[in-house]
N, C-alpha and C positions, 0 to 999 in steps of 0.2 A: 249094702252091696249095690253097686251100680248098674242100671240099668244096660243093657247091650246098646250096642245102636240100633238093631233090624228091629227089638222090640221098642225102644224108645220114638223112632219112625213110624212103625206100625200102629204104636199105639195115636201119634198125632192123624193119623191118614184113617184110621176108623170112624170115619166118619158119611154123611152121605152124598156133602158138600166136599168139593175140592179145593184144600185147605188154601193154595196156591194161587188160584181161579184156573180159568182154561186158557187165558191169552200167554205167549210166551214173553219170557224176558225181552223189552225196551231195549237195551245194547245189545241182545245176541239177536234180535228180527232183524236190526236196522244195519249189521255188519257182514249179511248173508253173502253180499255182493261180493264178498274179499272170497268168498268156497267157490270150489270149482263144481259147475253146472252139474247135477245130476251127480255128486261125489257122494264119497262117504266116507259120515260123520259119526260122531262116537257124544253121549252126552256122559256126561258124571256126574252122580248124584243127582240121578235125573227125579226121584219121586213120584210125582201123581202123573206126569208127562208133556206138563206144559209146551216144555221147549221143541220134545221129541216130536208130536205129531205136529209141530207147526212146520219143521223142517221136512218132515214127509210132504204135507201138503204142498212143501213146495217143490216137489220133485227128489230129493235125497234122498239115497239109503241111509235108514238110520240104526244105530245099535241104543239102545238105553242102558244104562248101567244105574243099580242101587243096590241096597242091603235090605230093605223092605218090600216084602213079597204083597202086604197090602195096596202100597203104592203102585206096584208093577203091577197087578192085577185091574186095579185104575186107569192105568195107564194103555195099559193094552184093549180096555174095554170103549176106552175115549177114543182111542185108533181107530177101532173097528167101527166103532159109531160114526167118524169120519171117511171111512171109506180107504183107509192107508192101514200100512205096514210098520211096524216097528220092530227091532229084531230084540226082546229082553235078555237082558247079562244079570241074573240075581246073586250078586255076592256082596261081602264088606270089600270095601279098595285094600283095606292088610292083604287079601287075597288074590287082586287082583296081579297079574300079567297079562301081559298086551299077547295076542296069539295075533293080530290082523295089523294093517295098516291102515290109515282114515286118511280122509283127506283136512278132515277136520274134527279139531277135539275141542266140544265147549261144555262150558258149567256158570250155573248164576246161582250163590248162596250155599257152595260147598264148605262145611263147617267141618275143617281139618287142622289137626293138632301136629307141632314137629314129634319127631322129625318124619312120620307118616306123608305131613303137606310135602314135603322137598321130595320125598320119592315119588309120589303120584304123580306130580307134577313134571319131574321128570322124567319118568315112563309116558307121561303123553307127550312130551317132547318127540319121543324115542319112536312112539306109534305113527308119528306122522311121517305122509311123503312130502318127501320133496316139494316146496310152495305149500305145504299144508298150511293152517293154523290154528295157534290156541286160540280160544276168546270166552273169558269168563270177566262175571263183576261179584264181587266178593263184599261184605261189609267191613268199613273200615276200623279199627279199633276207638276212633272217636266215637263209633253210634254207640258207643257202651251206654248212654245215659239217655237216651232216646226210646221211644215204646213204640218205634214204628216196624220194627223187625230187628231179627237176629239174635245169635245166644248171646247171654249174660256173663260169657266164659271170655276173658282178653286174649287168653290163648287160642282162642275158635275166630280171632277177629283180625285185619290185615292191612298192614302198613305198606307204600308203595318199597319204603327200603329193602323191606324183604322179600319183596317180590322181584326186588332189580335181583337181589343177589342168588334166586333159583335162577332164572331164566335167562341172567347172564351169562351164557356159558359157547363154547364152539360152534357154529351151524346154525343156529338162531338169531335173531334179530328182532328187538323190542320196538314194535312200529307206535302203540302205543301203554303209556302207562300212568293211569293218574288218580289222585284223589278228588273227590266231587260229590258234590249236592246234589240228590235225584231227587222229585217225586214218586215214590211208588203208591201203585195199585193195582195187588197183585193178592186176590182173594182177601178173605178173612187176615191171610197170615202176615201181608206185608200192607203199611194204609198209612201212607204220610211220607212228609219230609226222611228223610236218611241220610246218610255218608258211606259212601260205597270207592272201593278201590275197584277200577276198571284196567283191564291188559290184553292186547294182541301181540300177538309173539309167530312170527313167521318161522317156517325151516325152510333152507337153503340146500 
């Protein structure tokens, strides 16, 4: 029987260390400039909450969203240790519908399978206003053979082709989208060379 995700998450995030570390994703700190001042943002598959209290600290409301209530308990305890706010959404994304608007929707290391990926993806489309945008970095299906991060699953992993062809679509505008060699160092869980698919996606 296969494990859930919220226990397959839960169980990686049991820990007392933050499997992730504390500092946020390298491409979603350094493209902040693209959000509007004091907006609000939406993270996916936010986990222990790297990303989320770094966008609080710098003035955004932020929602977190994941399926692991361990991580979320993490994440809200990092918050509060920082002195910010984070607003948690605990469910799986099968569940999710957007009830709000953001001004911005990001994720780094969302491990989503079709056709789950295309609707999520499109419902953050969907969630954004006007000049919103997306900004996530994904691992690419070349790190398969690499032990610096990421699942072992080629369906959990992301080529730019398929990324043009969700986000291709009326109302949006792909400012950028690529494949690339990072360094990561990002806790325990991510520590080395990698190949990552990067994308910003504006709405109009």
């Amino acid at each position: 029987m296969e494990t859930s995700i919220d226990k397959l998450w839960d169980e990686k995030f049991s820990r007392e260390e933050y499997f992730y570390g504390f500092e946020p994703n390298v491409f979603i700190a350094s493209h902040t400039y693209l959000l509007k001042p004091q907006g609000k943002l939406l993270c996916l598959g936010e986990g222990e909450g790297r990303n989320a209290v770094h966008l609080a600290l710098e003035g955004y409301s932020v929602t977190a969203l994941d399926a692991s209530a361990v991580g979320m308990t993490k994440a809200l305890a990092r918050a509060k240790e920082k002195g910010v706010h984070i607003t948690p959404l605990l469910l799986d994304l099968e569940q999710w519908e957007p009830q709000e608007k953001y001004d911005g929707v990001l994720s780094s290391y969302l491990h989503l399978e079709e056709p789950l990926r295309t609707e999520v993806f499109q419902k953050a489309l969907n969630a954004l206003n006007p000049g919103g945008y997306f900004i996530g970095e994904f691992f690419s299906t070349n790190q398969m053979p690499r032990s610096s991060g990421g699942p072992k699953k080629l369906s959990l992993l992301y080529t730019v082709e398929s990324l043009t062809e969700i986000f291709a679509i009326a109302g949006c505008e792909i400012v950028l989208l690529e494949e690339c060699e990072v360094y990561l160092d990002e806790g325990k869980g991510h520590q080395g060379d990698a190949l990552v698919v990067r994308v910003i996606v504006k709405k109009y």
